[in-house]
C-alpha positions in Angstrom: 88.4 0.5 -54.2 87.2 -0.2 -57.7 84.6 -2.3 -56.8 83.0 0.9 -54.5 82.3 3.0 -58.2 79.7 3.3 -60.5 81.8 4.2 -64.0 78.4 5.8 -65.4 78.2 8.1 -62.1 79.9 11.8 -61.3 82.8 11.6 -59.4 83.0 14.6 -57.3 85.2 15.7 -54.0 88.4 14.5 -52.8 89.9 12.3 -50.4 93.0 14.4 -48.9 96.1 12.0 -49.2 94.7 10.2 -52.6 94.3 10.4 -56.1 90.0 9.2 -55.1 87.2 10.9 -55.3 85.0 11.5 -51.9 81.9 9.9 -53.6 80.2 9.4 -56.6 76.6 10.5 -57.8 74.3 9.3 -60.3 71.4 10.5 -62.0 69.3 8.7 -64.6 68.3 10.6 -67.6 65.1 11.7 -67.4 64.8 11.5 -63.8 62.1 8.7 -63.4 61.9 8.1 -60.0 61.7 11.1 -57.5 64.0 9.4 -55.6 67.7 10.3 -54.3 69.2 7.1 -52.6 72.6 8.4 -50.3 74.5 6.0 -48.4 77.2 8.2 -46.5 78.7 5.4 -44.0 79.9 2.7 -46.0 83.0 4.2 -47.5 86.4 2.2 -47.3 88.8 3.9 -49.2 91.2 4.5 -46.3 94.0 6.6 -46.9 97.6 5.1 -45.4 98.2 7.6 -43.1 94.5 7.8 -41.6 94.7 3.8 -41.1 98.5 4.8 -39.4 96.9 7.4 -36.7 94.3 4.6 -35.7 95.3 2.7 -32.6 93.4 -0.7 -34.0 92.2 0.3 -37.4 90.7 -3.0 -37.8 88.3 -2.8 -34.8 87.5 0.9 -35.2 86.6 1.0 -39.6 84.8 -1.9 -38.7 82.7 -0.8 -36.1 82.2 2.9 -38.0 81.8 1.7 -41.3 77.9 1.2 -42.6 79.3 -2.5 -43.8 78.5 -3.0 -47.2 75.7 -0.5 -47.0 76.8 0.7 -50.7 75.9 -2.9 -52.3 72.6 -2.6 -51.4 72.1 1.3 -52.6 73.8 0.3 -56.1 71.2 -3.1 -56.3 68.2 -0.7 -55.2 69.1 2.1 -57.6 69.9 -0.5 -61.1 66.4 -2.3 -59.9 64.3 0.6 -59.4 65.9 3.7 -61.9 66.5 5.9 -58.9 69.2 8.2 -58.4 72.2 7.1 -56.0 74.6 8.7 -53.9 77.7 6.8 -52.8 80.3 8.4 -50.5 83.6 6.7 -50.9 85.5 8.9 -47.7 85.1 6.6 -44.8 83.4 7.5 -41.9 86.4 7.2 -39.6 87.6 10.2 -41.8 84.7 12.3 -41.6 81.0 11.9 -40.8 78.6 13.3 -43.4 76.1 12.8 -40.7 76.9 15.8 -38.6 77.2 19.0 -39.2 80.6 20.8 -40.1 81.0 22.6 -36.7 79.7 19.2 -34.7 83.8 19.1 -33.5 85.4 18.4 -30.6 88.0 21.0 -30.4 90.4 18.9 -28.1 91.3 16.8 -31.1 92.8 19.4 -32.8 96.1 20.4 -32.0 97.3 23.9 -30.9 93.7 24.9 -31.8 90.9 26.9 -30.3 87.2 26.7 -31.1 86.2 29.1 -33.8 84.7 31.7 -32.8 80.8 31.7 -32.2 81.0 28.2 -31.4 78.0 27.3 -29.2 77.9 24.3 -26.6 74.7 22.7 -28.4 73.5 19.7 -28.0 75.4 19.1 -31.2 78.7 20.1 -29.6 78.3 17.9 -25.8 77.8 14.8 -28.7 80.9 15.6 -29.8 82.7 16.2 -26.6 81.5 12.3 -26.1 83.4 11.1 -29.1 80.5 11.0 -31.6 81.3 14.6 -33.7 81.8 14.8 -37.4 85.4 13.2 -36.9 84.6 10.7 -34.2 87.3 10.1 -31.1 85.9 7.5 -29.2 83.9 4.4 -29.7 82.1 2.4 -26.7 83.8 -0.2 -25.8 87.0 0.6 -27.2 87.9 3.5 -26.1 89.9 6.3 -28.1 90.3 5.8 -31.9 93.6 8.0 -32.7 96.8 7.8 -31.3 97.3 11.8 -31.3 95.5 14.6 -32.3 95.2 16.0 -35.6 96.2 19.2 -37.2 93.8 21.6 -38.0 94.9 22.2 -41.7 93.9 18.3 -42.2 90.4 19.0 -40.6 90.1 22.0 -42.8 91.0 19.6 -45.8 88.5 17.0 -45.1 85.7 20.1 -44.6 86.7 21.0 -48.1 87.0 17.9 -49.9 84.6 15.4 -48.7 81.8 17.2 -46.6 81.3 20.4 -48.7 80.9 19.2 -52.1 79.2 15.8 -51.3 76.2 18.2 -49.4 76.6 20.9 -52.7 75.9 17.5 -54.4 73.2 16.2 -52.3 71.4 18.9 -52.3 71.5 19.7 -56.2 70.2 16.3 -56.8 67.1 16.7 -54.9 66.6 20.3 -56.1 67.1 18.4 -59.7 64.4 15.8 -59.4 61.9 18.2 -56.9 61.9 20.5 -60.3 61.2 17.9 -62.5 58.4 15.7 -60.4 57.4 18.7 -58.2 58.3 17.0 -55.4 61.2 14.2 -54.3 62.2 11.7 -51.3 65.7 11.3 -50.3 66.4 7.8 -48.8 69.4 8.0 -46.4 70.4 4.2 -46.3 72.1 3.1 -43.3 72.9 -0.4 -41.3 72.9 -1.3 -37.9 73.8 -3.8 -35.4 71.5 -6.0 -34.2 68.9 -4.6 -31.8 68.2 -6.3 -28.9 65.0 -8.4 -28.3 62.0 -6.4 -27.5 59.6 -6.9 -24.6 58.0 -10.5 -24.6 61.2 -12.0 -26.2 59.8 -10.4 -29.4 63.2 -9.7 -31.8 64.4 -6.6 -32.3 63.1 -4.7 -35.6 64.8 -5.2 -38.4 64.5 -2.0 -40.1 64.2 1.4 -38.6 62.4 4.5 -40.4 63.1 7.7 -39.1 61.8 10.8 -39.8 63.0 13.4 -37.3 59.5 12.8 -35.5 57.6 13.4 -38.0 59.4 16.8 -39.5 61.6 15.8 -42.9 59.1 13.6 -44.4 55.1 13.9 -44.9 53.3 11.3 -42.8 51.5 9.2 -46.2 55.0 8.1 -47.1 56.2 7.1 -43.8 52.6 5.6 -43.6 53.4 3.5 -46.4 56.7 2.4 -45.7 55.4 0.6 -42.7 52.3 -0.8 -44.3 54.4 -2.3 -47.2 57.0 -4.0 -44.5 54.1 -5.4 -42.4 53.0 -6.4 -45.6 56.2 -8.8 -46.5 56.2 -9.8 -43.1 59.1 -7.8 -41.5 59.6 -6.2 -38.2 60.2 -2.3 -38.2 60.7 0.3 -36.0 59.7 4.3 -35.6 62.5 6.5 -35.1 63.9 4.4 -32.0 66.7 3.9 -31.4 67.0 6.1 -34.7 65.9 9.1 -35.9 68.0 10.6 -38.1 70.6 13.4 -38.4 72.3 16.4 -40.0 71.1 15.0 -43.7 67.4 15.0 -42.9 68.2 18.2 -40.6 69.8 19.7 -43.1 67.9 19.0 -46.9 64.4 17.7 -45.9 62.2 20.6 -46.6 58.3 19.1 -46.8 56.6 22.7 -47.3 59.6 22.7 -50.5 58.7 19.4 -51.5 61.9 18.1 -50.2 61.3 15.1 -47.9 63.6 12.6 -46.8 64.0 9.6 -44.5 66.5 7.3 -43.0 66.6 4.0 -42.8 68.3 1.7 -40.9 69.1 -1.9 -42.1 70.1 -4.4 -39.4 73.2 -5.9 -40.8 72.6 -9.8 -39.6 69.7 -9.6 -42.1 72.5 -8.9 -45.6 75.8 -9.6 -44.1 77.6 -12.8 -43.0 77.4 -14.1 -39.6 81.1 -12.1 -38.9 78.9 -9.1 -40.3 81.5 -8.7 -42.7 80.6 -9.6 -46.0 77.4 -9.8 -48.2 76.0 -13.1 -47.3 73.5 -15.0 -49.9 70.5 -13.1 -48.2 71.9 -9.6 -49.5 70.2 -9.9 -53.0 66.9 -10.8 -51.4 67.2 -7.5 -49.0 68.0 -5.5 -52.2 64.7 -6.9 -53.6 62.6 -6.1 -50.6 64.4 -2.2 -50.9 63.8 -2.2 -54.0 60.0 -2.9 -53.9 59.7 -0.1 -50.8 61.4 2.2 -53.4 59.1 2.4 -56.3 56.2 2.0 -53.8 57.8 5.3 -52.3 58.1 7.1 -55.5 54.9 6.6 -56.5 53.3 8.4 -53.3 55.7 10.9 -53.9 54.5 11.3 -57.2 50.6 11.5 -55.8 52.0 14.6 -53.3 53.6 16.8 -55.6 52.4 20.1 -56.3 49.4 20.1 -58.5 50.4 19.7 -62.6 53.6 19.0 -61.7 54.0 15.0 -61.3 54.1 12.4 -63.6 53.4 8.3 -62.9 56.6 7.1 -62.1 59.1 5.3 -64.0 56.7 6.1 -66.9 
């Protein structure tokens, strides 16, 4: 648990059923990188009774879980200066990737759909096991051996999703005020994509940008030129776009942009992709050098008399 906190960070939020904070967020004095790194999947403080409801706990946290994504965010953000988000509430619990009514109702016992409740494309998602608590995974079938109550949903709603977006979103508003403009970099990890056509490998990084609408096109420009640069295979918002954070705090015309990315976990973790393996520093490095690159054309967007050179 320990090992998942930055001391010189904000704790904020709660995981129901423990004394731990949802996530943790910090901000450098002085701000000196326009830059917000989140990483909202790799949290594994797992509260006994969640791990108790799970039918193979083992098999589903693993599979849910952005492995070790949070040991690269921490290297980026002490390399670079930039901010950094770390949620702490495991996915399995909650997904701060979807949007608070993204639920499938049939989870919830002796409980009917709020009213208003629209059948988006948001809501079929999460009839298919993919909603902000997720039921299903493929392959394996249903995560939870019953359904929960609706008072724990509220809880989770209140303690980990609410105030880690309150938080989120105050951070970029914080460094768009004081560069005039800022980039939020939601860090993710992936399996490993499948070869492409002509036996090519799969990419080893995906950028996505909601097509082009949470993030102006220079910076999504540069991030492929910099990994063609260092020799790395990267993908466009296949199979990976982005979700509810970009939908929800990218604002361009605000100066508010933000992008996923996606880091193909055979390239930091073990072969069991299951712990950091010795090539996790050199990813960090890579990350790193895309960050300040990053931060600099955010810098050379903002509004007129409002930037600075970064990490000045």
């Amino acid at each position: 648990m320990d090992e998942q906190r930055d001391e010189r960070g904000q704790p904020g939020g709660s995981i129901p059923g423990t004394n731990s904070p949802a996530f943790t967020l910090h901000l450098p004095p002085g701000a000196p990188l326009p830059v917000l790194i989140a990483v909202p999947h790799a949290g594994r403080d797992y509260p006994d009774d969640l791990l108790a409801r799970m039918r193979d706990s083992t098999v589903s946290a693993l599979r849910l879980e952005d492995r070790h994504a949070d040991v690269l965010g921490k290297a980026i953000a002490r390399s670079t200066g930039a901010g950094l988000l770390v949620a702490h509430a495991p996915r399995a619990m909650l997904d701060l990737n979807r949007s608070a009514d993204d639920m499938d109702w049939s989870m919830v016992a002796d409980s009917a759909p709020p009213s208003g409740t629209r059948h988006s494309l948001a809501n079929r998602r999460a009839r298919g096991g993919l909603g902000i608590v997720p039921r299903r995974l493929p392959g394996h079938g249903e995560i939870w051996k019953r359904r929960m109550e609706r008072g724990d949903l509220e809880n989770r709603l209140a303690g980990i999703h609410q105030p880690y977006h309150a938080a989120l979103r105050g951070a970029l508003h914080q460094l768009r005020d004081r560069w005039g403009a800022a980039l939020l970099v939601d860090l993710h990890s992936m399996p490993p994509l499948p070869a492409r056509t002509g036996g090519r490998p799969g990419a080893e990084f995906v950028i996505g940008d909601r097509f082009g609408a949470s993030c102006d096109r220079a910076l999504v420009a540069a991030a492929f030129s910099y990994l063609e640069a260092q020799g790395r295979q990267a993908a466009h918002n296949r199979p990976y776009a982005g979700g509810f954070v970009l939908d929800h705090h990218a604002a361009p015309a605000r100066g508010i942009h933000a992008l996923q990315i996606e880091v193909c976990r055979s390239s930091y973790l073990d072969g069991r992709l299951l712990e950091p393996s010795g090539r996790a520093a050199g990813v960090a490095r890579l990350l790193s050098g895309l960050v300040r690159l990053l931060a600099n054309e955010v810098a050379s967007i903002a509004r007129p008399g409002r930037f600075g050179l970064a990490a000045e």
